[in-house]
C-alpha atoms as an extended CHARMM CRD file, in Angstrom:
* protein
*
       172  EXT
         1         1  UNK       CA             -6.4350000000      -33.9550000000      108.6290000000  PROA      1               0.0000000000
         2         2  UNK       CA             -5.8300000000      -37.4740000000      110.0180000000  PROA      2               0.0000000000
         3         3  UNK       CA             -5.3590000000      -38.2080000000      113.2030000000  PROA      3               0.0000000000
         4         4  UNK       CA             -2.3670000000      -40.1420000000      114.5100000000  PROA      4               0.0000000000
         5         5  UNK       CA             -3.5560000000      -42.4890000000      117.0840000000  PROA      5               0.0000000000
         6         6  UNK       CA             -1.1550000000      -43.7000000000      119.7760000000  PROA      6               0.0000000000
         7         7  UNK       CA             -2.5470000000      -47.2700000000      121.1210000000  PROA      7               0.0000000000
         8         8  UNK       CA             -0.9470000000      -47.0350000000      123.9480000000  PROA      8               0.0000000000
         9         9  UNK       CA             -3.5140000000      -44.4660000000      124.9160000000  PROA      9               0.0000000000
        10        10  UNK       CA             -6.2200000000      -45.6790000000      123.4630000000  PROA      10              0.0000000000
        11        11  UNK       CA             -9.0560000000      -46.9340000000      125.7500000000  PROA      11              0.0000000000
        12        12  UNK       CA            -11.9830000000      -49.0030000000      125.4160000000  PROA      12              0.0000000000
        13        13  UNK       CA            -14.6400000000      -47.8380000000      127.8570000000  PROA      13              0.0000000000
        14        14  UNK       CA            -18.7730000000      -47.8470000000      128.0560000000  PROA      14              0.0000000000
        15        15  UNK       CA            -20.3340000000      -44.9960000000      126.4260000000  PROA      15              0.0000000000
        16        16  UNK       CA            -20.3000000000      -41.6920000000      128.9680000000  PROA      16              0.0000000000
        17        17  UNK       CA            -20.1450000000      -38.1440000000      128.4090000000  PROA      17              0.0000000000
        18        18  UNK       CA            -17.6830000000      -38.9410000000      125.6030000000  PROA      18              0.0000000000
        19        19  UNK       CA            -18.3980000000      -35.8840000000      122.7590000000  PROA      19              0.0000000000
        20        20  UNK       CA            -20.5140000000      -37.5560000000      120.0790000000  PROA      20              0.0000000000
        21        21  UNK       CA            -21.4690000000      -34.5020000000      118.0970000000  PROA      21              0.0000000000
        22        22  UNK       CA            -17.7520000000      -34.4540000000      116.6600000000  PROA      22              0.0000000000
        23        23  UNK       CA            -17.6890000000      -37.8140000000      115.5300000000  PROA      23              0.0000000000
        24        24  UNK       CA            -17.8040000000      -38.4080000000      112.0150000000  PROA      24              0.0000000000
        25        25  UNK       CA            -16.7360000000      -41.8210000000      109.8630000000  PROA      25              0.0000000000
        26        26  UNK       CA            -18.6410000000      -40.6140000000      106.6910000000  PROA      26              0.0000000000
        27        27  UNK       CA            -21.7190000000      -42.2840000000      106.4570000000  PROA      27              0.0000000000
        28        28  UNK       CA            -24.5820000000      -40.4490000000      107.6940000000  PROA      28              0.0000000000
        29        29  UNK       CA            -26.4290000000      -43.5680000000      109.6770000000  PROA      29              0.0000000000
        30        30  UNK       CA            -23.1030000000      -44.3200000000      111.3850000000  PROA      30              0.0000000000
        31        31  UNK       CA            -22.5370000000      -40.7860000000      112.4390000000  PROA      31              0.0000000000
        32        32  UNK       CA            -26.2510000000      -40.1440000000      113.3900000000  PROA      32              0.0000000000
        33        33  UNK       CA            -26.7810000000      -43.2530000000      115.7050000000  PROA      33              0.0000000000
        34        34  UNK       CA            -24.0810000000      -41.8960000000      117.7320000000  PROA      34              0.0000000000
        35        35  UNK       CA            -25.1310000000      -38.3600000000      117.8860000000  PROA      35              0.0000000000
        36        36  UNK       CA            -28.9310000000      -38.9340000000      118.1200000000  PROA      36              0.0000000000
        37        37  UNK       CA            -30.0920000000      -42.4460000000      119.3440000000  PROA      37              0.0000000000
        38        38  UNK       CA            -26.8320000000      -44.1290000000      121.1120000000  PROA      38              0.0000000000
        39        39  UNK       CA            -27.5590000000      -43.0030000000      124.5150000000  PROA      39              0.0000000000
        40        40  UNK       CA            -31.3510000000      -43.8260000000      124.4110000000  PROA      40              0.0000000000
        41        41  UNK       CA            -30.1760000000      -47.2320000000      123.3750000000  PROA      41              0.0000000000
        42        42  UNK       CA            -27.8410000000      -47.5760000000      126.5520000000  PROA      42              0.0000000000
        43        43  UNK       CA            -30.6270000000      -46.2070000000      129.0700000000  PROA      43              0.0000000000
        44        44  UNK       CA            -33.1240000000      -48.1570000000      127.1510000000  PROA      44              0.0000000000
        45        45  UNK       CA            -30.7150000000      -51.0810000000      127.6960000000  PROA      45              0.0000000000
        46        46  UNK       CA            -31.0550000000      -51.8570000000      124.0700000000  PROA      46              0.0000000000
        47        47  UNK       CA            -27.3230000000      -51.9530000000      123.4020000000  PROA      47              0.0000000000
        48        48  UNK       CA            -24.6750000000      -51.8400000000      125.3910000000  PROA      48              0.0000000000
        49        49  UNK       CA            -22.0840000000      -48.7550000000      123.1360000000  PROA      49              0.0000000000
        50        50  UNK       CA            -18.2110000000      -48.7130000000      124.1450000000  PROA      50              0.0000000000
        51        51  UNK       CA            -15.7380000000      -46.3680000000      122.3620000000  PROA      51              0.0000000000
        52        52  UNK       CA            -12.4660000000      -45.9540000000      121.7120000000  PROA      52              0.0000000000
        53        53  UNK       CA            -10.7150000000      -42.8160000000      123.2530000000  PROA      53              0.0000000000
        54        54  UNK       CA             -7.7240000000      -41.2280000000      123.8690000000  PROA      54              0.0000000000
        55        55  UNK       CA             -8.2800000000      -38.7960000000      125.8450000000  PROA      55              0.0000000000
        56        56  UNK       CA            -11.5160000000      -39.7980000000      127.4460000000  PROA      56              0.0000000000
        57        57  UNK       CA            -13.9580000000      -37.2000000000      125.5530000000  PROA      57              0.0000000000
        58        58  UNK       CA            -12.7140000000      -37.6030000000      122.0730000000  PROA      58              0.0000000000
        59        59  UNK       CA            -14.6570000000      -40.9380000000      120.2880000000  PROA      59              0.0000000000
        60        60  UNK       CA            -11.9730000000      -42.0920000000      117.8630000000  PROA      60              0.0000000000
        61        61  UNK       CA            -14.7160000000      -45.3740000000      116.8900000000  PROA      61              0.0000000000
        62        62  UNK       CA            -17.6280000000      -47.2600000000      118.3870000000  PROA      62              0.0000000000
        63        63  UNK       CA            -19.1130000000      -50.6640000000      118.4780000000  PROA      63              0.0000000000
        64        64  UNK       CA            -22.6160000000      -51.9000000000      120.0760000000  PROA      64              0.0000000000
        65        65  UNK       CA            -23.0440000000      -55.4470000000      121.6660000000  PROA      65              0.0000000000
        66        66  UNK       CA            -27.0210000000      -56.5070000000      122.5030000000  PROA      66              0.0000000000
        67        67  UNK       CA            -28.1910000000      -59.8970000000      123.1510000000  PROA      67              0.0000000000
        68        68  UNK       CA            -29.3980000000      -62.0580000000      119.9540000000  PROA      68              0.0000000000
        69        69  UNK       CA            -30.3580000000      -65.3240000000      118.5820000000  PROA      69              0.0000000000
        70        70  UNK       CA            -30.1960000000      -66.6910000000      115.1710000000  PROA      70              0.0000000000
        71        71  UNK       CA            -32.5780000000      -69.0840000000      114.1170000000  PROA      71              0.0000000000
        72        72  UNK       CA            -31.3800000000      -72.6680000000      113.8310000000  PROA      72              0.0000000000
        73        73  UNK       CA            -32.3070000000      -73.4940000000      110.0150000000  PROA      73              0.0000000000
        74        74  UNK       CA            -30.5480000000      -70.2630000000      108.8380000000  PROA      74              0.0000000000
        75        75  UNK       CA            -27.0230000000      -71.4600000000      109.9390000000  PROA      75              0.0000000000
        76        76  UNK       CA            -25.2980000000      -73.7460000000      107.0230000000  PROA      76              0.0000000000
        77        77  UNK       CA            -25.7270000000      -77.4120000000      108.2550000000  PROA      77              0.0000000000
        78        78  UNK       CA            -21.8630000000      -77.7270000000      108.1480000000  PROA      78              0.0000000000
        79        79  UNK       CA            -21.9320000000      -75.4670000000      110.8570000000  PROA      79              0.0000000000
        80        80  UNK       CA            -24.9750000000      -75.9140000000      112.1340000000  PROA      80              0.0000000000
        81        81  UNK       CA            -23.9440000000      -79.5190000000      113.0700000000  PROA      81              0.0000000000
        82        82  UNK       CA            -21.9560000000      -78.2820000000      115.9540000000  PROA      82              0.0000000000
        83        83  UNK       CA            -24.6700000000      -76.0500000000      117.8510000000  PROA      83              0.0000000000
        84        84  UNK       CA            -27.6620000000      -78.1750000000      120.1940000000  PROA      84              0.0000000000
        85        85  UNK       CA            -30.5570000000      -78.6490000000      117.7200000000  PROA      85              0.0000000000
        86        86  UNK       CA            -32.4550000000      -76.2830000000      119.4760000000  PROA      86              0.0000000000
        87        87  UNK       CA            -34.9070000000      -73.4500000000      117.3550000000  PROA      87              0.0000000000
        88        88  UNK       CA            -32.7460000000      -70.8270000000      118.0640000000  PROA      88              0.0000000000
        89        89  UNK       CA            -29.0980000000      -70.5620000000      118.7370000000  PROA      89              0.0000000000
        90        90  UNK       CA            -28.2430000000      -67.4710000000      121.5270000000  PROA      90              0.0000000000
        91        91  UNK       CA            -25.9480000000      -65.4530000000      120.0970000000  PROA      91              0.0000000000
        92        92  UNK       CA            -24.1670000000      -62.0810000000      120.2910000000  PROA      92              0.0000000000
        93        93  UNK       CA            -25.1330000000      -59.1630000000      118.1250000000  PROA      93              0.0000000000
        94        94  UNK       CA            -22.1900000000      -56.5600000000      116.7710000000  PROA      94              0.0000000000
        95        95  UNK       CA            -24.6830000000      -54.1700000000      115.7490000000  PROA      95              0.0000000000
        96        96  UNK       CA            -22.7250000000      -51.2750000000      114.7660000000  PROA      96              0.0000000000
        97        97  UNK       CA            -18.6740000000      -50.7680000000      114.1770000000  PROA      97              0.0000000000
        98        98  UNK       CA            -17.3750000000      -47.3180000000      112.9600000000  PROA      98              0.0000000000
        99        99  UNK       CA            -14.4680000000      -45.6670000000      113.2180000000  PROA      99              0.0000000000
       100       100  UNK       CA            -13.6780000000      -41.7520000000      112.9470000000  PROA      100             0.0000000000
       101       101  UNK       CA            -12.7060000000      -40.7700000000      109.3040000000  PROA      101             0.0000000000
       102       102  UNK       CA             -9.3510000000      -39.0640000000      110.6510000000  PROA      102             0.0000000000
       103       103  UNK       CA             -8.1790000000      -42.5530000000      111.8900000000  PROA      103             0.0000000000
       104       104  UNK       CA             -8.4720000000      -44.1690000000      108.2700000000  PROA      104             0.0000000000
       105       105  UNK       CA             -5.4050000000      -46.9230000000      107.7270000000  PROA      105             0.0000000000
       106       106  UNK       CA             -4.1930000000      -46.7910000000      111.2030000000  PROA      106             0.0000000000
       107       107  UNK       CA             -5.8900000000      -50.3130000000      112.0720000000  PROA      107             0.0000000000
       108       108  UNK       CA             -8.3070000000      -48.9270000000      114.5810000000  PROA      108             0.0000000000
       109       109  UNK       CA            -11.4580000000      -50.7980000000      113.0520000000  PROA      109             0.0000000000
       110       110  UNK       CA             -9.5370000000      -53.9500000000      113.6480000000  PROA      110             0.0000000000
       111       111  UNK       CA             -8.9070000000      -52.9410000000      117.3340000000  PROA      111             0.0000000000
       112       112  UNK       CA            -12.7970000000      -52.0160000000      118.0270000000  PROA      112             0.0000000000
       113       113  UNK       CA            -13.3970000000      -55.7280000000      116.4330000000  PROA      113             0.0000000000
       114       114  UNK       CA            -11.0570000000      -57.7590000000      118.7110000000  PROA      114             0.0000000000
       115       115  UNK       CA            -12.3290000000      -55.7540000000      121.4170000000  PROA      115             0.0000000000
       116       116  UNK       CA            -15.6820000000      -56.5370000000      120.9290000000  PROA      116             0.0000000000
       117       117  UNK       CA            -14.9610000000      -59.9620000000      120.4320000000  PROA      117             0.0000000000
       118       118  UNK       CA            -13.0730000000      -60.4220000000      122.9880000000  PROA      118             0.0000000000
       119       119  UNK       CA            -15.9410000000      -59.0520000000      125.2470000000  PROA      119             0.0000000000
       120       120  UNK       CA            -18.2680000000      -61.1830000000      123.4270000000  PROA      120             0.0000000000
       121       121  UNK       CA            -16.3720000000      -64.0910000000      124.6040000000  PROA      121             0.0000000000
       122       122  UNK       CA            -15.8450000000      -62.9770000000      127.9010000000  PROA      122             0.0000000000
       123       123  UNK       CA            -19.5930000000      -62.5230000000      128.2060000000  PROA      123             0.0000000000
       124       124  UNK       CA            -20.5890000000      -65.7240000000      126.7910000000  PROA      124             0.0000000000
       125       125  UNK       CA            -18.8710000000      -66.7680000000      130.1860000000  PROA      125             0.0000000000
       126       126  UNK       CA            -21.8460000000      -65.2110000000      132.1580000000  PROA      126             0.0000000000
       127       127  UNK       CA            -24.7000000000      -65.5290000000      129.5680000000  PROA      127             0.0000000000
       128       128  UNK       CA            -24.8660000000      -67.8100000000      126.6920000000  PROA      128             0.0000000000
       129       129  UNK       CA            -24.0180000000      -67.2800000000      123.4630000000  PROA      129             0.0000000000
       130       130  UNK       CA            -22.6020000000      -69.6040000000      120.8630000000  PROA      130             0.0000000000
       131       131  UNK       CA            -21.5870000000      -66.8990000000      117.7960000000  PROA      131             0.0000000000
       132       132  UNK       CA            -21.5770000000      -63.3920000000      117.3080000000  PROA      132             0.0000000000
       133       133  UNK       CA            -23.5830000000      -61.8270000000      113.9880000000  PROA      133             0.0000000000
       134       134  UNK       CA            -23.0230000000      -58.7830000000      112.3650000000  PROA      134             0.0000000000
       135       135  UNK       CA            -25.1160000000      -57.3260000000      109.7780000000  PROA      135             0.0000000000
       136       136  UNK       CA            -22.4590000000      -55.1050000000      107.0640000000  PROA      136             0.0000000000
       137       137  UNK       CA            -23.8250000000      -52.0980000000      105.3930000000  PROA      137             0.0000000000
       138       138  UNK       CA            -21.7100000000      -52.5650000000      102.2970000000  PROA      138             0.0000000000
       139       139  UNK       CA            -19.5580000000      -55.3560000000      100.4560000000  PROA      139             0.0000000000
       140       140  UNK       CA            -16.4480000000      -53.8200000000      101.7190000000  PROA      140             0.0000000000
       141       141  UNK       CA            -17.7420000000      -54.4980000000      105.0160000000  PROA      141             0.0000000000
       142       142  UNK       CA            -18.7350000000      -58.0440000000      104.4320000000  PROA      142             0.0000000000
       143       143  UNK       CA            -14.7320000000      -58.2020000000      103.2620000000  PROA      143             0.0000000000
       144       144  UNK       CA            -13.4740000000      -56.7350000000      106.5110000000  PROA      144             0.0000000000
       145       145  UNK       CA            -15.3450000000      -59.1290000000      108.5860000000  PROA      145             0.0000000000
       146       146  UNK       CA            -14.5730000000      -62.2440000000      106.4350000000  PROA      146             0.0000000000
       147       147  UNK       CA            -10.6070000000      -61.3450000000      106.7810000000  PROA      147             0.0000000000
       148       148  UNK       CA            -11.7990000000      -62.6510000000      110.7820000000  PROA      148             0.0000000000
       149       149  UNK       CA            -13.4520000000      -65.6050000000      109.8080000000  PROA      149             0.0000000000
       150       150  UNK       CA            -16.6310000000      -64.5810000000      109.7900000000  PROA      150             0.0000000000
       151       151  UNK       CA            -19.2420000000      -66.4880000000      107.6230000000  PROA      151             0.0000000000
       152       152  UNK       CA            -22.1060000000      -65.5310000000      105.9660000000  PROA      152             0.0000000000
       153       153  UNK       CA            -25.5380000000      -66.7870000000      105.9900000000  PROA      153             0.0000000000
       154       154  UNK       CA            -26.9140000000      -66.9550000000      103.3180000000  PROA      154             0.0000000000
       155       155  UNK       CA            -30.8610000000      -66.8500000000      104.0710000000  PROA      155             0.0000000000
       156       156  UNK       CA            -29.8130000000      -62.8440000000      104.8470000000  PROA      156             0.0000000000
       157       157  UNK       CA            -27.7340000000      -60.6760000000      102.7470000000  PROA      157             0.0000000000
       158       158  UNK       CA            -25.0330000000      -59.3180000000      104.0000000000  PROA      158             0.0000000000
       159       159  UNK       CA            -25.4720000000      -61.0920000000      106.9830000000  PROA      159             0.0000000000
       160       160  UNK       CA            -22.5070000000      -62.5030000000      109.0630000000  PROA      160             0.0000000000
       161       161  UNK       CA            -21.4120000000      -65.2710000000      111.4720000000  PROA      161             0.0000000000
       162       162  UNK       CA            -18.3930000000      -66.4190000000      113.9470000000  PROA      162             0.0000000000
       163       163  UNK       CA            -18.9390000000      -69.3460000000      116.0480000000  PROA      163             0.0000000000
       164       164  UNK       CA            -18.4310000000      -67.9310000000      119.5880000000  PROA      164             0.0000000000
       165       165  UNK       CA            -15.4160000000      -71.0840000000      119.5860000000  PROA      165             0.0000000000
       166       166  UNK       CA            -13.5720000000      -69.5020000000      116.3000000000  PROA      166             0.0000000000
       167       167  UNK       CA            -13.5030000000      -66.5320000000      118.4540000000  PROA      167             0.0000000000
       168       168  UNK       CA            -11.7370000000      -68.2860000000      121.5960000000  PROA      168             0.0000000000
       169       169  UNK       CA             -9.2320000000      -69.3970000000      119.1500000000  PROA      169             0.0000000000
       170       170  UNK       CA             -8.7130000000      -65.7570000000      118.4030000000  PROA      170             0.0000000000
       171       171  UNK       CA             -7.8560000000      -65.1840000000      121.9080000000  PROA      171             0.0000000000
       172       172  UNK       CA             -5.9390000000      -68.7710000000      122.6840000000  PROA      172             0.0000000000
């Protein structure tokens, strides 16, 4: 049975005594890092895991954020010609997105996105970072991210890129 989500509920908060056993989004690494390894990431300080709730227990979707860095030769030279010539470019690392299965074509994995690119951008503010990269599990989630702008690199399958000033124009 799907769940109707009402937005104007919905909040985006840090990782707390939210209750990860009943979170499922159908694939079993997805559903397990929440359940079994999330919270030793955030004590850890490994990642950094907010959720979307409406009620403040029930995880309707999760994203993580962690510090990265992307080596400079990987990044297409088109792009590449924007960033400081540097070895490595500091960047911002969406390493997990999923949302519960009972939300399905209600637009929630769009929210979790723009809310973790909008805090990626915020953040940049405080610590540098010049893109955010994402890693998708599937095709259909290279597709999803591309509909953003995203870009992949193509040294890494799969892997993707948004120049941290792509995402301010999300937000402009």
């Amino acid at each position: 049975m799907d769940q109707e989500i009402d937005v104007s509920d919905l909040r985006f908060e840090p990782l707390g005594t939210h209750d990860r056993a009943a979170f499922s989004c159908g694939s079993e690494a997805l559903d397990n890092y929440i359940k079994k390894q999330a919270s030793q990431d955030v004590k850890k300080r490994a990642a950094v895991v907010y959720v979307a709730s409406g009620d403040g227990e029930t995880i309707l979707g999760y994203y993580t954020l962690s510090q990265y860095s992307v080596q400079f030769d990987d990044i297409p030279s088109e792009i590449a010609k924007k960033f400081p010539r540097y070895p490595a470019v500091p960047a911002t690392l969406l390493g997990r997105l999923a949302r519960h299965s009972s939300t399905r074509g209600q637009g929630l994995g769009e929210l979790l996105l723009l809310d973790a690119l909008h805090r990626a951008l915020n953040m940049s503010e405080q610590v540098a970072s010049a893109a955010v990269v994402t890693d998708a599990k599937d095709q259909r989630a290279v597709e999803f991210y591309k509909r953003y702008e995203f870009l992949e690199l193509p040294k890494t399958e799969r892997r993707l890129f948004l120049p941290m000033a792509s995402v301010a124009s999300l937000f402009s």
